[in-house]
C-alpha positions in Angstrom: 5.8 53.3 95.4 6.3 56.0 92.9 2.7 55.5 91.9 1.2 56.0 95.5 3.1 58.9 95.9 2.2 60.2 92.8 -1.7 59.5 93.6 -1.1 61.6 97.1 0.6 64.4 96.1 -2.5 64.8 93.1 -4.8 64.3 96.1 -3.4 66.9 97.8 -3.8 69.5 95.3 -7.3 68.0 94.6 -8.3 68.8 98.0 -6.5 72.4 98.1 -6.2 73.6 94.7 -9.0 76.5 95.0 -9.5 79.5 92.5 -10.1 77.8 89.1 -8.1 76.5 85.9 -5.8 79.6 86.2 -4.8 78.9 89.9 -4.5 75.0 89.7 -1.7 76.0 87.5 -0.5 78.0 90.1 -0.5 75.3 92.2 0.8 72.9 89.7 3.8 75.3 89.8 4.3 75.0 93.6 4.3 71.5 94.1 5.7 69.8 91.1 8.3 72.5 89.8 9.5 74.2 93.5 9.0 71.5 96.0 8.9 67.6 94.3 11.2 69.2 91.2 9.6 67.0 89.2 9.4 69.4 86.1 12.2 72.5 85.2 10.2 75.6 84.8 10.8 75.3 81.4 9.4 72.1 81.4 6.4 73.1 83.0 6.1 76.4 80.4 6.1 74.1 77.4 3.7 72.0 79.3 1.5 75.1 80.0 1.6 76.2 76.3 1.0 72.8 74.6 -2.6 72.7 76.6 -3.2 75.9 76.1 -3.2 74.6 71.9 -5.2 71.8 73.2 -8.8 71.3 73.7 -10.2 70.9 77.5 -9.1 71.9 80.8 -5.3 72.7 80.6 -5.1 72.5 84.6 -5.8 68.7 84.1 -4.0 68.0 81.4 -0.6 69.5 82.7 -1.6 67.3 85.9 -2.0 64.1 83.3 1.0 65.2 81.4 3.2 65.4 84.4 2.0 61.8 85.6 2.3 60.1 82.2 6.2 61.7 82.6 6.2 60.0 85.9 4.6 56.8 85.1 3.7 56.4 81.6 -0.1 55.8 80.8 -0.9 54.4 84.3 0.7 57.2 85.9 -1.5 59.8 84.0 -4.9 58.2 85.0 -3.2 58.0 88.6 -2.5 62.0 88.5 -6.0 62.5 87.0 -8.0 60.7 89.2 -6.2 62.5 92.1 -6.6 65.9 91.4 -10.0 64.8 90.2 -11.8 62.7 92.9 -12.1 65.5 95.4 -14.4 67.9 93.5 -16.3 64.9 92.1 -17.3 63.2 95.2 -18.3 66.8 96.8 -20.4 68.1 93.7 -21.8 64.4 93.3 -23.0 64.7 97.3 -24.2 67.7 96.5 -26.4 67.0 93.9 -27.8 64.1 96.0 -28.6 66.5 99.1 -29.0 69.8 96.9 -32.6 70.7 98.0 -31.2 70.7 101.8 -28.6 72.7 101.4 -28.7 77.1 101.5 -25.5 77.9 99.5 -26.2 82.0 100.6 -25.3 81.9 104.3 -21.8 80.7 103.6 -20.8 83.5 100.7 -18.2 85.0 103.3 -16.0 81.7 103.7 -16.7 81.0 99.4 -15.8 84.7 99.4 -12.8 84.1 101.4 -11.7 81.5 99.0 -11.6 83.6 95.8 -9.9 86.1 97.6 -6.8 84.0 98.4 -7.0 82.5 94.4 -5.9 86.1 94.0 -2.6 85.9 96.0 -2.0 81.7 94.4 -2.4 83.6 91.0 -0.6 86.7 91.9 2.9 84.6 93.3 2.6 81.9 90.1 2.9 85.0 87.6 5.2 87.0 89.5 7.9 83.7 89.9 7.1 82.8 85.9 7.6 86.5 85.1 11.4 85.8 86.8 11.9 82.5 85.0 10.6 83.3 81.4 10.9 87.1 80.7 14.5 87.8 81.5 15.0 89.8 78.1 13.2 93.2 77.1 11.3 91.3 74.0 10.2 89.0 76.2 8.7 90.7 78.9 7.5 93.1 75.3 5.4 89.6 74.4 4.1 89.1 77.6 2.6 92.5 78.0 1.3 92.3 74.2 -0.3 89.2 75.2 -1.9 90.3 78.4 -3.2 93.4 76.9 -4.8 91.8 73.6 -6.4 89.0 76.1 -7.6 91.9 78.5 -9.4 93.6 75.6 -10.7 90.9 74.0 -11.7 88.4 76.7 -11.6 85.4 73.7 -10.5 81.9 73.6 -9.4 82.1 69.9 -7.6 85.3 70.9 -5.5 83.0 72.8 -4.9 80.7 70.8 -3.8 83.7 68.1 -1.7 85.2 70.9 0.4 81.8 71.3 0.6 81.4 67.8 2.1 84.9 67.0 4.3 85.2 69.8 5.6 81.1 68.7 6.3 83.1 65.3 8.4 85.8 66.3 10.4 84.1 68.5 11.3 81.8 66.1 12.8 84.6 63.8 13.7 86.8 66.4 14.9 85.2 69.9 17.4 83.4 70.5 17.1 79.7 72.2 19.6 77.7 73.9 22.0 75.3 72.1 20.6 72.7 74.2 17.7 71.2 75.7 17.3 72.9 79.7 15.4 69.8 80.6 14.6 65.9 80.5 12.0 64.4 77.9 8.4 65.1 79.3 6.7 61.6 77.6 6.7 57.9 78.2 5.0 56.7 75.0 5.9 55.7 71.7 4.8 57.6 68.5 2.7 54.9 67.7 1.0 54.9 70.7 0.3 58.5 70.5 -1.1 57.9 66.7 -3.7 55.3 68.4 -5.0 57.4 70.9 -5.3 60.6 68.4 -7.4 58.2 66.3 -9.5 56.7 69.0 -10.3 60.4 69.9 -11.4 61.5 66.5 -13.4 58.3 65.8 -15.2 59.0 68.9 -15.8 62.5 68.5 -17.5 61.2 65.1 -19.0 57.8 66.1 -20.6 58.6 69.3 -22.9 61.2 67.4 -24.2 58.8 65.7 -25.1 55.6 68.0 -26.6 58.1 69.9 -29.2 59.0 67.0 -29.7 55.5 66.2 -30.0 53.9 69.7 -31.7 56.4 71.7 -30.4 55.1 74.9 -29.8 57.8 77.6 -26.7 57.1 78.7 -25.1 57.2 75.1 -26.9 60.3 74.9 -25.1 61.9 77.8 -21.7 60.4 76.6 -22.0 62.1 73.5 -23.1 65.2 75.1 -20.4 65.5 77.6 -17.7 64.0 75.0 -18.3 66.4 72.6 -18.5 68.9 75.4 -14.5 68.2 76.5 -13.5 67.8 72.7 -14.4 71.5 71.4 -13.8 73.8 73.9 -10.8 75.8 74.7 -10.1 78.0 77.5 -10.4 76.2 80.8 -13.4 75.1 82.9 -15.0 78.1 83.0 -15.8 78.3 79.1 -17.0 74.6 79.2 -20.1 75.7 81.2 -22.2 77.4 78.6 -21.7 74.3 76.3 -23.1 72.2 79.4 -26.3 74.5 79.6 -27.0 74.5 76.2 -26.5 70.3 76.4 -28.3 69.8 79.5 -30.9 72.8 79.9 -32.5 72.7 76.4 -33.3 69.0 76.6 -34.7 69.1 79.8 -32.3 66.8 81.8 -31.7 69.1 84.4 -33.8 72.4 85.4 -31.8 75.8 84.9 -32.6 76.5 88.9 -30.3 73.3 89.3 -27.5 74.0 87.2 -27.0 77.2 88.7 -26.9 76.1 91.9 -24.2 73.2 91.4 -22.6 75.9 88.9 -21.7 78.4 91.9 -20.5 75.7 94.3 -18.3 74.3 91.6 -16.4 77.4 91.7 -16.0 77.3 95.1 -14.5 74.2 95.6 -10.8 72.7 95.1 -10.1 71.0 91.8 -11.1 71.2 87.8 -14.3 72.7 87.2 -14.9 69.9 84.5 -15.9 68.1 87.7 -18.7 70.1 87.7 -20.4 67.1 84.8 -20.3 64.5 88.0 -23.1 66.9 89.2 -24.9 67.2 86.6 -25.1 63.5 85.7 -25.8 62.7 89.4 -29.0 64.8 89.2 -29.8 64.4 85.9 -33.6 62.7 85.3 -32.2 60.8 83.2 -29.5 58.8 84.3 -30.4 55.3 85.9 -28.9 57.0 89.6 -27.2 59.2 90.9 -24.1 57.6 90.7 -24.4 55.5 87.3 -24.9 59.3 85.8 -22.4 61.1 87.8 -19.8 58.6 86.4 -20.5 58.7 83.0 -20.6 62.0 82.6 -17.6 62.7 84.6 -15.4 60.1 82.5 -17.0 61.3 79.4 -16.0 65.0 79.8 -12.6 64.1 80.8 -12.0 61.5 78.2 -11.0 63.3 75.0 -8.2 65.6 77.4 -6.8 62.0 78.4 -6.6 61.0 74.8 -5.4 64.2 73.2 -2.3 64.8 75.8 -1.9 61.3 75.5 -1.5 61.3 71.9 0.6 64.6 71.2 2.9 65.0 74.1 5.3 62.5 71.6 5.0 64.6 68.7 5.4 67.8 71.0 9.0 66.4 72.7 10.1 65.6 68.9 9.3 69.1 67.5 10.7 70.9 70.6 13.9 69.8 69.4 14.2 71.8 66.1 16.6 74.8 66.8 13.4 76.8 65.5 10.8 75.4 67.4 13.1 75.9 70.9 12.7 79.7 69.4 9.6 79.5 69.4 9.1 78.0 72.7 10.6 81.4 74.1 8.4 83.2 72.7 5.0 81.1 73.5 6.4 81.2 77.4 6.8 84.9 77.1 3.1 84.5 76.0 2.0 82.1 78.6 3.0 84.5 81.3 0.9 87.4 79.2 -2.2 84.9 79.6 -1.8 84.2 83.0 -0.7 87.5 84.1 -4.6 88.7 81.7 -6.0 86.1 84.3 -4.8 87.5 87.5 -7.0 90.8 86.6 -10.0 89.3 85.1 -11.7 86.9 85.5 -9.7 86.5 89.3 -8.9 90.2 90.5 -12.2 91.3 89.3 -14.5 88.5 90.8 -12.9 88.8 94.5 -11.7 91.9 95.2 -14.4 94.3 96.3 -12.8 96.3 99.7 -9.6 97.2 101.3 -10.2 94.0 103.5 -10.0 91.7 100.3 -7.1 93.7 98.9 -5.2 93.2 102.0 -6.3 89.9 102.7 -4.8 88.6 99.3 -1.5 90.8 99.7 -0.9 89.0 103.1 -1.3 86.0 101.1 0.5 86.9 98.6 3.7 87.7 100.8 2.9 84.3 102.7 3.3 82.2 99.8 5.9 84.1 98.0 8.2 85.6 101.1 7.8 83.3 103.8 7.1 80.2 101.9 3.9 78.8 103.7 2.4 76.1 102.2 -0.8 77.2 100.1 -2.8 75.0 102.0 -2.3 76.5 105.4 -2.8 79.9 103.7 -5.6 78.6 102.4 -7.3 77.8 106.0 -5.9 80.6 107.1 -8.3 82.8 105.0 -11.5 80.8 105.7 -10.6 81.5 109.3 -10.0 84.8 109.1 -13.4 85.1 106.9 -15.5 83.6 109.9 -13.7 86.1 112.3 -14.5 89.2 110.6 -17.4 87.9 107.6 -15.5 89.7 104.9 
């Protein structure tokens, strides 16, 4: 039972988490901190900053983190394929039809939707602000940190961020005496150890049966592999990797990947999804399908394995009396990142007019004073886009 409703309640957000990495950890925050209480909000902080360390979408890797909490291994590929499914059946449709379709008379409603990511965003960072930056240091951090990502727009820069502000608060803030919430793993430190070394001999192996087999679909699992294992910073940084993959070597035409680039933007779940579509209409692949699978599992597979592998490590150093110092610090940070994120890239890339500004404040006051659900708010928007083609 607690597997099915795990599955559903990752479906759901798969079908209604719109807005990117940045908002699906928005919506993360709704629904498995404020309404299942599945997580603390320190929980879900330390959660938050471990993926930001790690390589690959964090928004699906706190979603596989929180299911392997829930239901050990099984219950992170249940979460994952949730919150993943959605986006991967549309873009995989899409690539099938692509040549029928005329993306440019629906920018109002796609417009509509980026909007309301602004007013998701906005109530995540305003409730975490609350939660995390209580003190005057803190909240110190978490401006530091927003203004350092602002002006250097950098996925290393984040990573330097986390790592300074994990430094000072261990010499300078002071934690708890005691854990503020349960153990967030399920497996043993040995099986963490086997899936950290079946991710590295990948990442090294698959490089080279590629060279010596030349057989395309190897190809495209190295590509896509190597893809998920290196970058950091979300979805949206894992894009020009893809191109330079995928355009180069003539597997798909630039036109193409453009055009399943924009609509994976405007669509719920991870943008990593966006490698179904690409391996659906690839020239390469044996189908649609066959390619659209292998890419997809292959993108996704190293983020399985790495949370896999260091969440036990992570719940035995967040014990140290230091490390729980340094935890208030890196959530101080966290808030920084997100709060970076609100402005650019989701203020900036949605808000144009007064009707968008107040269009995402109504949202805003929706989500965070009434409590609607983000779904209904989401509708909502699209609605009102159709009514006056914002």
């Amino acid at each position: 039972m607690k597997y099915l409703e795990l599955f559903l309640t990752s479906l759901r957000l798969g079908l209604t988490s719109f807005g990117g990495p940045i908002a699906h950890l928005s919506y993360f925050h709704v629904e498995y901190v404020q309404r299942k209480k599945w997580l603390s909000e320190s929980a879900y902080a330390d959660l938050v900053a471990l993926c930001q360390f790690l390589p690959g979408p964090a928004s699906s890797q706190v979603g596989m983190a929180v299911g392997l909490s829930r239901g050990g291994i099984l219950g992170a590929l249940i979460a994952w394929l949730g919150f993943t499914l959605p986006s991967a059946i549309i873009l995989i449709l899409f690539a099938l039809g692509v040549t029928q379709l005329n993306i440019s008379e629906h920018q109002h409603w796609l417009h509509a939707l980026k909007v309301i990511a602004v007013s998701v965003v906005a109530q995540a960072v305003f409730g975490m602000w609350k939660k995390l930056c209580k003190g005057k240091v803190q909240a110190i951090i978490a401006i530091i940190a927003c203004l350092i990502i602002l002006f250097t727009n950098s996925a290393f820069a984040q990573i330097l961020v986390l790592i300074f502000a994990g430094i000072f608060g261990a010499f300078f803030l002071k934690a708890p005496d005691s854990l503020p919430h349960e153990p967030i793993h399920r497996n043993s430190h040995r099986t963490g150890l086997i899936f950290l070394f079946l991710f590295f001999t990948l990442l090294f192996l698959l490089p080279f049966l590629a060279s010596i087999t030349q057989i395309p679909s190897i190809k495209f699992f190295d590509s896509f592999y190597r893809a998920g294992s290196l970058v950091f910073g979300g979805g949206h940084v894992v894009l020009p990797l893809l191109q330079a993959e995928v355009v180069p070597n003539g597997w798909v035409s630039k036109d193409l990947f453009m055009a399943g680039y924009g609509v994976a933007n405007a669509i719920p779940g991870p943008l990593f999804a966006f490698s179904a579509y690409l391996g659906a209409i690839s020239t390469q692949t044996p189908n649609g399908w066959t390619g659209a699978f292998i890419c997809l599992i292959a993108a996704f597979l190293p983020s399985f394995l790495l949370i896999v592998g260091a969440l036990p490590f992570w719940e035995k150093l967040r014990s140290i009396p230091k490390i729980r110092q340094a935890m208030l610090g890196l959530n101080a940070a966290v808030v920084g990142i997100l709060l970076a994120a609100l402005y650019n890239p989701v203020w900036i890339s949605a808000i144009f007019s007064w009707k968008d500004f107040a269009l995402a404040l109504i949202g805003f006051l929706l989500l965070e004073r009434w409590k609607a659900p983000s779904w209904i708010v989401v509708l909502g928007a699209v609605a009102v886009s159709f009514c006056l083609l914002l």
